[in-house]
C-alpha positions, 0 to 999 in steps of 0.5 A: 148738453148737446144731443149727438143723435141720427137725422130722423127723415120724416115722410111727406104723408100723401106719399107714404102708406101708414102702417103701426097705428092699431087704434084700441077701441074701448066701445066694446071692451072696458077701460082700467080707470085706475090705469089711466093717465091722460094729459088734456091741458094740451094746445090746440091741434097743429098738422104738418101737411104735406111738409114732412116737419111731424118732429116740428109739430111734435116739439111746438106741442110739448113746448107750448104744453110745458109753457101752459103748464109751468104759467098755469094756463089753459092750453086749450084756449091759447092764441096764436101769439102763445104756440111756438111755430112748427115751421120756425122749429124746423130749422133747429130739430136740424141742429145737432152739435157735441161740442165743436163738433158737428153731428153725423148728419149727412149731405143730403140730409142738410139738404132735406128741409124735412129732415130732423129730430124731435130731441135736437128742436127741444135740446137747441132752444131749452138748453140754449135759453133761445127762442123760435116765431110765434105761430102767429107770425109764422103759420104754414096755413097762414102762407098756404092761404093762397090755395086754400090752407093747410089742409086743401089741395094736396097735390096742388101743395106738392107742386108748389114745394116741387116748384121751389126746389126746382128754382133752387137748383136752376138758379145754380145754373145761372152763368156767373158773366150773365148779368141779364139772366141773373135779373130775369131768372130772379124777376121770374122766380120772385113773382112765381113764389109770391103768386103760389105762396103768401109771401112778401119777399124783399129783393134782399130777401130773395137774393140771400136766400137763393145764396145758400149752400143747401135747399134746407137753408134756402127753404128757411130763409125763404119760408121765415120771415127774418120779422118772425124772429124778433122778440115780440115776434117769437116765444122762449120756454119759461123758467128754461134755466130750471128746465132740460131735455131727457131721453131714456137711458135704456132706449137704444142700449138695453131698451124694450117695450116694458123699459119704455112703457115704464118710462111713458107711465113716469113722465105721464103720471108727472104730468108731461107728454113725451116725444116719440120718433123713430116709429117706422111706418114701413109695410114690413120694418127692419131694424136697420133700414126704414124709407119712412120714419115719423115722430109723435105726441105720447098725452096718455097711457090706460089699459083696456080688457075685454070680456074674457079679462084679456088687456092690451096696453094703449097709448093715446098718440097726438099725431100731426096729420090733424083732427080728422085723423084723430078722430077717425083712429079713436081720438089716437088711443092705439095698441102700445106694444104695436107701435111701439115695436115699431121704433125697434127702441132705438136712441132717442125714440122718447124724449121730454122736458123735466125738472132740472134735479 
């Protein structure tokens, strides 16, 4: 099955105001502890950074998690070598085909390395039996190192990403009957990538990558090392073959917040996180536009009630903006019903890995 789904354009967050996330504090008020349903055996908490890839991070953590729940392992103890990359994700929540025929996905959008879908990155490797890097071979905090990490140096960040479209597009400039300029420009280009990025481009490397058709695929070819997707390099889902993606049925038909909620409690109480996108963190969202879309983890579901025996619906959300935010928003336990209005449950908005029936 091949999911025919919209582009969700995720936001580079330092550029983006965050609206939708009501964290539900329970220090005052008490928790329904037979309401609760928390999936904890979780991998360790990846962020996105300033590369709008939410839906990436949100694919690798119910990839790894489903792998950790059908092997029996701790997630939460995991290495490297066990997570699937972000990054190496990337290209295939770009991915949406129906058959022989291709998506609606825009130009721009197959020119935007931080654009895709939370469905297509789960659709493309579990129903295909494929594989993506490990994040151990392919680690954005590993190629950032340079300056300082993944989580250092924001704008510092933001200038290297400027930077690297920038010489995308000049080296289209470049006059087909000048030989020279071609060197330098390709001489110039490979020292300033290497010198912001840790990187080890090979001429070859550099001059296919500069030959592509979009800075989407510029990007990846740049960003993944071709070693990274070799079989000792990458992951695939165990007992994929038995294993397929789901989206609810209702969602972007007849979808509401009690048809979605009963779904999150389904697949919570089978012991799965879900995906979640579509959620629009625009000041006042609108149905039919939205400049900033993001995708998360759904790992928990309770309800809380205060004095008076007022409750209000909570979802615990892994967001890919890291642990800092986590725990500055009541580790991700946020008011359900505010969020999720947000993603006005359109197609798509939730996704998951189930039991194939």
């Amino acid at each position: 099955m091949k999911l025919m789904i919209a582009t969700l354009l995720l936001p580079i967050l330092s550029n983006a105001q965050v609206y939708g996330f009501k964290p539900v504090n329970s220090a005052n008020q008490k928790v329904d502890a037979q309401s609760q349903i928390e999936i904890e055996n979780l991998p360790p908490q990846l962020t996105q950074d300033t590369l709008g890839i939410c839906y990436a991070v949100a694919a690798s953590t119910l990839l790894t998690a489903e792998n950790c729940r059908s092997m029996k392992t701790d997630c939460r103890s995991i290495s490297e070598e066990q997570v699937f990359s972000p990054l190496g994700l990337a290209p295939l929540g770009r991915a949406a085909e129906d058959g022989e025929k291709k998506s609606t996905k825009s130009k721009e959008d197959a020119a935007d390395p931080y654009a895709g879908n939370i469905a297509n990155a789960l659709e493309e490797l579990v129903s295909g039996g494929g594989f993506a890097p490990s994040e151990q071979c392919l680690s954005l905090d590993k190629i950032l190192s340079r300056v300082g990490g993944a989580e250092e140096g924001v704008e510092v960040q933001l200038q290297i990403w400027s930077k690297l479209k920038d010489l995308y597009n000049n080296s289209k400039k470049i006059p087909k009957d000048c030989e020279s300029c071609s060197n330098s420009f390709y001489t110039t280009a490979k020292t300033e990538i290497e010198g912001s990025l840790n990187l080890n481009l090979s001429e070859t490397d550099l001059l296919k990558a500069f030959g592509k058709e979009t800075y989407a695929e510029f990007f990846d070819r740049v960003m993944i090392s071709p070693a990274c997707k070799k079989l000792n390099k990458s992951l695939g889902l165990e007992f994929s073959s038995k294993r397929e993606v789901k989206l609810d049925p209702e969602i972007g038909k007849t979808g509401n917040y009690s048809q979605i909620l009963k779904t999150i409690k389904g697949v919570l109480n089978e012991g799965r996180p879900l995906g979640l996108g579509n959620i629009c963190l625009d000041a006042k969202p609108t149905k039919k536009s939205c400049q900033n879309l993001h995708g998360a983890v759904i790992a928990g579901y309770r309800k809380v009630c205060d004095s008076k025996g007022a409750c209000v619906d909570s979802i615990k959300i892994l967001n890919s903006w890291g642990k800092s935010w986590q725990k500055a928003n009541n580790d991700g336990w946020v008011d359900a019903k505010t969020l999720l209005d947000r993603t006005f449950y359109a197609e798509a908005t939730l996704t998951w890995i189930e039991d194939k029936k």
